[in-house]
LUMZAFI-837499 format. One record per residue: residue number from 0; residue in one letter; x, y, z of N, C-alpha, C, O in turn. Coordinates in steps of 0.1 Angstrom, whole numbers. Example, Ala and Ser with C-alpha at 12.3 -4.5 7.8 and 13.67 -1.06 7.14 Angstrom:
2
<torvex 0 'a' <132 -57 78> <123 -45 78> <132 -33 78> <142 -33 85>>,
<torvex 1 's' <128 -22 71> <137 -11 71> <129 0 79> <134 11 80>>,
END
This chain:
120
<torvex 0 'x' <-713 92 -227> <-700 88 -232> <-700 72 -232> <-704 66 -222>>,
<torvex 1 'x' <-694 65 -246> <-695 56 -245> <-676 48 -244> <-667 49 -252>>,
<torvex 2 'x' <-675 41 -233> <-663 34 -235> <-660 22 -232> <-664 16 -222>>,
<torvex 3 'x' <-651 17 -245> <-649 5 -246> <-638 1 -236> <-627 6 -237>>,
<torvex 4 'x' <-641 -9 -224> <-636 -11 -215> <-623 -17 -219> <-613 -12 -215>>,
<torvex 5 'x' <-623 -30 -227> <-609 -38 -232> <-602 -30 -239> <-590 -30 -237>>,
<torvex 6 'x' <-608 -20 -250> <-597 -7 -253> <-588 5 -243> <-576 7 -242>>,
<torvex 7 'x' <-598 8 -238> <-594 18 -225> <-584 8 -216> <-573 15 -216>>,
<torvex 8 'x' <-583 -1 -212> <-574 -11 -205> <-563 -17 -213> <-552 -20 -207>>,
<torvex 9 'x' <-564 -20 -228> <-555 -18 -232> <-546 -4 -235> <-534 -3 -235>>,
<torvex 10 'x' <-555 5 -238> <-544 17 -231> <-537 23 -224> <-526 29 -225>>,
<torvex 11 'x' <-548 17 -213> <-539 23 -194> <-529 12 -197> <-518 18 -200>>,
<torvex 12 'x' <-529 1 -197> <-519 -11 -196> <-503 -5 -204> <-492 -4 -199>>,
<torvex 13 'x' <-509 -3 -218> <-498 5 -229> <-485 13 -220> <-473 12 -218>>,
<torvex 14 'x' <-500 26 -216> <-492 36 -214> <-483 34 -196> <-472 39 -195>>,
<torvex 15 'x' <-489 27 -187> <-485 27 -179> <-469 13 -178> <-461 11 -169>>,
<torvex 16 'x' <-471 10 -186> <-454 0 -192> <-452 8 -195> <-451 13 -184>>,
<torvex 17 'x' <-449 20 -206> <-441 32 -209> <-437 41 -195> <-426 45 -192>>,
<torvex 18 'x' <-451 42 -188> <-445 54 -180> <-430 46 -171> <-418 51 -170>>,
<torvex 19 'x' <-436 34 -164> <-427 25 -160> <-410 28 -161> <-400 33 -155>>,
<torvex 20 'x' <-414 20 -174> <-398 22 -183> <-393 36 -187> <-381 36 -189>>,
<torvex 21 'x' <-398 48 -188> <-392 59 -187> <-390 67 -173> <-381 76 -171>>,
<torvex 22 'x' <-397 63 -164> <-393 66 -147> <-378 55 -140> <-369 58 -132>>,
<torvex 23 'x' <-381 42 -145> <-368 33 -138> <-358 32 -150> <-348 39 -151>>,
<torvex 24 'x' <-363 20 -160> <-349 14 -166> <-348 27 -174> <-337 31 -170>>,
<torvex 25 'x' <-350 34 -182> <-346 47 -188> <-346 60 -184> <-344 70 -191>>,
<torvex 26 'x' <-350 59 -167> <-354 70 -161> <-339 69 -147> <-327 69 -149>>,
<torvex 27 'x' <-346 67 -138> <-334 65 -122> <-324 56 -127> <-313 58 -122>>,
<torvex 28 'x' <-325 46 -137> <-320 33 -132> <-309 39 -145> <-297 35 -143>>,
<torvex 29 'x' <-311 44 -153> <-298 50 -167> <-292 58 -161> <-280 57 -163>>,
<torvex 30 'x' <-296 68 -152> <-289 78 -145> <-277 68 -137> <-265 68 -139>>,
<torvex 31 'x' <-284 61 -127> <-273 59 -119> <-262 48 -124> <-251 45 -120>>,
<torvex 32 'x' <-267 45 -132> <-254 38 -145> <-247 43 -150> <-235 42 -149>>,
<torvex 33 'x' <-254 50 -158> <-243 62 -165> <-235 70 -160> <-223 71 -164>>,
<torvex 34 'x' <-239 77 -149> <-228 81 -142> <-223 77 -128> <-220 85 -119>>,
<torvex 35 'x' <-224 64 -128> <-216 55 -117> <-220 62 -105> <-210 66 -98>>,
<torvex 36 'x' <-235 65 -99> <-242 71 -89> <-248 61 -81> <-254 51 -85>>,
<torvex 37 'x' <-247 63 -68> <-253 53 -57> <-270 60 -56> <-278 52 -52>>,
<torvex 38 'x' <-273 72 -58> <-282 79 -54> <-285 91 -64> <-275 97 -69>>,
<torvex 39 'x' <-297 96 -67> <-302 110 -72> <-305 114 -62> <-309 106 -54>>,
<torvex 40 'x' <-303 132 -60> <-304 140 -51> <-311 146 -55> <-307 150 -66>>,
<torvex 41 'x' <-327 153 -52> <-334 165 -52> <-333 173 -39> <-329 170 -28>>,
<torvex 42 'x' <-335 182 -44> <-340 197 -32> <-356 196 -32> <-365 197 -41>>,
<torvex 43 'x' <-357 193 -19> <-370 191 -10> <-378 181 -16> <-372 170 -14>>,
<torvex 44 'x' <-394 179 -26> <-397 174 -23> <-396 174 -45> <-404 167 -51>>,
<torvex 45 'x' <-387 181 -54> <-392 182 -64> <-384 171 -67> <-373 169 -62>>,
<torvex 46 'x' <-390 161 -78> <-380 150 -86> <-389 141 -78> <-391 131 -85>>,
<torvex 47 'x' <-396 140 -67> <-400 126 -64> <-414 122 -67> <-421 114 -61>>,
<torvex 48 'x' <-416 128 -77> <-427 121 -89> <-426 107 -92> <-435 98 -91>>,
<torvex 49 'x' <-408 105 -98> <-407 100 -105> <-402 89 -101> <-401 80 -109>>,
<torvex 50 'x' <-396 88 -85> <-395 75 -79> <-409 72 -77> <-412 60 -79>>,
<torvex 51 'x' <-422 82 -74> <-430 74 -63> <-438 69 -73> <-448 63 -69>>,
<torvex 52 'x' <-436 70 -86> <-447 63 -97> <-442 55 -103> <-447 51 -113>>,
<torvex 53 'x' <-429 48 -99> <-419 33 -103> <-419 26 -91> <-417 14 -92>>,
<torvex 54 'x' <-420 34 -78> <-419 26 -64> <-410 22 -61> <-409 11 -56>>,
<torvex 55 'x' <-396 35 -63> <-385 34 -59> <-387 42 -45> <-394 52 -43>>,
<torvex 56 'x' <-378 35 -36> <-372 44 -22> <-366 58 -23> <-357 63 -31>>,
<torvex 57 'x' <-375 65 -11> <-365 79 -14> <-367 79 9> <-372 73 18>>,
<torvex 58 'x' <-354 94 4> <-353 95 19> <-354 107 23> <-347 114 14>>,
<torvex 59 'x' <-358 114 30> <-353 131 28> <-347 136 40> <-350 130 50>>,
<torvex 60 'x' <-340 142 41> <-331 145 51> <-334 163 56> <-332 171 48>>,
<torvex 61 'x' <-338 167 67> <-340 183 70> <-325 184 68> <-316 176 69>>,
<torvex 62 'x' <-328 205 60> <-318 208 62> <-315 224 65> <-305 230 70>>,
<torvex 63 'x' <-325 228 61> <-320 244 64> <-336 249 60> <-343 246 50>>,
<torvex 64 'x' <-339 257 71> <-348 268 74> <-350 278 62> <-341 287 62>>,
<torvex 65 'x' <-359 279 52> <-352 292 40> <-369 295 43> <-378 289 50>>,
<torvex 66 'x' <-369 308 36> <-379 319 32> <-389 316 26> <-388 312 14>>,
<torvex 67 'x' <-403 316 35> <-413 311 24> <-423 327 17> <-430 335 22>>,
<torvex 68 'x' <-417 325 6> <-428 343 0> <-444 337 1> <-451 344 -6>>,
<torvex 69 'x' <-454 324 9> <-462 325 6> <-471 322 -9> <-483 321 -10>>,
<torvex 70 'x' <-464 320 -18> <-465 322 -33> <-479 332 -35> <-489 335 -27>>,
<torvex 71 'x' <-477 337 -47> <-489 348 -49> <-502 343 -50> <-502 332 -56>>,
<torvex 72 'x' <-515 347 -47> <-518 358 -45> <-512 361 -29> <-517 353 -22>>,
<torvex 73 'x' <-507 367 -23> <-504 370 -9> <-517 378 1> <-518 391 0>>,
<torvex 74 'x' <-522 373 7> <-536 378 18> <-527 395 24> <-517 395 31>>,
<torvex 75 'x' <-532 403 21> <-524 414 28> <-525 410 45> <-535 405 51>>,
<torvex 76 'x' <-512 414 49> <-510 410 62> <-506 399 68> <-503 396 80>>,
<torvex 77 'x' <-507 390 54> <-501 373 57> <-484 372 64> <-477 368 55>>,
<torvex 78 'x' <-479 374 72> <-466 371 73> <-457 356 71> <-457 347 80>>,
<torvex 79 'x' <-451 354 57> <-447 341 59> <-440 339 67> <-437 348 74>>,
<torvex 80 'x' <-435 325 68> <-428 324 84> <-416 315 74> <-420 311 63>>,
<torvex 81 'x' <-402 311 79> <-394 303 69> <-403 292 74> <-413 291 82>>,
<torvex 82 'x' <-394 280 63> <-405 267 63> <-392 255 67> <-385 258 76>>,
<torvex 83 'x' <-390 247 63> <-379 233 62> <-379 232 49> <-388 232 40>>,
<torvex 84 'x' <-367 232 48> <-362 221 34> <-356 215 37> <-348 217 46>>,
<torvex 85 'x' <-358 203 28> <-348 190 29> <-341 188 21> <-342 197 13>>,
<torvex 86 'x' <-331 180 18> <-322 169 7> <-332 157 4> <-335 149 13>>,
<torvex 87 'x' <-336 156 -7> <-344 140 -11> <-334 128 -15> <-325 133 -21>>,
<torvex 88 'x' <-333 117 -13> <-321 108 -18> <-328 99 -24> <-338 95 -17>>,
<torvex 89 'x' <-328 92 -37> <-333 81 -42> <-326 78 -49> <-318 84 -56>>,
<torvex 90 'x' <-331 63 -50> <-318 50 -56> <-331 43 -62> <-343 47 -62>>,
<torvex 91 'x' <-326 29 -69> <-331 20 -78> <-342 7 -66> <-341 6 -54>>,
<torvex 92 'x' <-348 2 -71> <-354 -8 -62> <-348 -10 -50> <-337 -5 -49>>,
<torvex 93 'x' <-353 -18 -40> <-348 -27 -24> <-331 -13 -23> <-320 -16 -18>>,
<torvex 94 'x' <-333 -2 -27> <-320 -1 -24> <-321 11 -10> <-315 22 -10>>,
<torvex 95 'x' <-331 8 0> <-331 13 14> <-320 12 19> <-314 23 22>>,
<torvex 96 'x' <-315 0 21> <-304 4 33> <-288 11 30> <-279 13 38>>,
<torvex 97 'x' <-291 15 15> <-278 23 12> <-287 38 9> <-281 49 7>>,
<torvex 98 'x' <-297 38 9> <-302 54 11> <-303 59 30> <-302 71 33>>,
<torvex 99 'x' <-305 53 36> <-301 53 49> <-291 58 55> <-291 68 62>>,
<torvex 100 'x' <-278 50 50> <-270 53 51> <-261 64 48> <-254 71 56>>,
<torvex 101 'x' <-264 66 29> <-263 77 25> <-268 90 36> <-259 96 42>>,
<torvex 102 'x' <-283 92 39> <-285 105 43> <-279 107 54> <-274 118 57>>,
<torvex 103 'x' <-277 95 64> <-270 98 74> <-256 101 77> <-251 108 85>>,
<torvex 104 'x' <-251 96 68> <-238 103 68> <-246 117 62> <-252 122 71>>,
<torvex 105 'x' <-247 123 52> <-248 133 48> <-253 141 61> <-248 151 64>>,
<torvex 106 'x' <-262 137 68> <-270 145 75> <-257 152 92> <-257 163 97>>,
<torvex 107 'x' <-249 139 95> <-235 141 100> <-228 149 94> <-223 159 99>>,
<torvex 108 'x' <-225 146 84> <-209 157 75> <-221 173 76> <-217 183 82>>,
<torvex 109 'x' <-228 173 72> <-232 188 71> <-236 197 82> <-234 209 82>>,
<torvex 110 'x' <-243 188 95> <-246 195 105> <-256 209 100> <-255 220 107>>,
<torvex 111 'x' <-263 207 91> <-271 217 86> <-286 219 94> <-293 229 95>>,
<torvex 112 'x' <-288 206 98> <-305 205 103> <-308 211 114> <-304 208 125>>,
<torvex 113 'x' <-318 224 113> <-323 233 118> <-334 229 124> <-342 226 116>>,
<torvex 114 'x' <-339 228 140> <-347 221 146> <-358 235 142> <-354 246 142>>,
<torvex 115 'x' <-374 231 140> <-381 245 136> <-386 252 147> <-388 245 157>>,
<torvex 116 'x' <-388 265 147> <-391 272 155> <-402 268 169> <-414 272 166>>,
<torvex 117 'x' <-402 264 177> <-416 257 185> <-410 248 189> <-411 249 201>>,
<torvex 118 'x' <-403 236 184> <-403 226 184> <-395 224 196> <-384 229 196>>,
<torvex 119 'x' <-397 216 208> <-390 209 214> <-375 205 213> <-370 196 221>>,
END
């Protein structure tokens, strides 16, 4: 295989300013404008692609013990056991100490966090 190094680099360079710009200023950063949002909220761990490939802050907060089916193929005899889920919180750049804050209040008003089974 033959590759042209200054081509190939000018590609990654290309595409990785697009990806950029469609994860923050057209991605997190339109959202929380448009609809006058301090924060995007995922469930558990899905949506945070798209901070952690712009190098936005996220925070996740435990919240409730749910049902793991193991996903298929299942080992006959496997017993899942429930797992943790969280709340994910993410905001625009440097914006830590209002995601902080955010989960913590949330993590107070809901009283949802389930310490896991074993645990101390």
């Amino acid at each position: 295989m033959n590759t042209d190094l200054e081509k190939d680099k000018a590609t990654y360079e290309r595409d990785q300013k697009r990806a950029l710009d469609m994860g923050a200023a057209n991605g997190i950063d339109a959202v929380l404008e448009e609809y006058k949002l301090d924060a995007v909220l995922f469930m558990g761990g899905r949506g945070t692609g798209i901070s952690n490939r712009v190098g936005y802050p996220e925070i996740t907060v435990p919240f409730a013990m749910v049902a793991n089916s193991g996903g298929p193929p299942i080992p006959e005899g496997f017993n899942a056991k429930p797992q943790p889920m969280g709340i994910t919180f993410t905001g625009t750049a440097c914006s830590e100490p209002l995601l902080i804050e955010l989960a913590y209040s949330f993590e107070l008003a809901t009283q949802r966090r389930q310490q896991p089974p074993g645990m101390p």
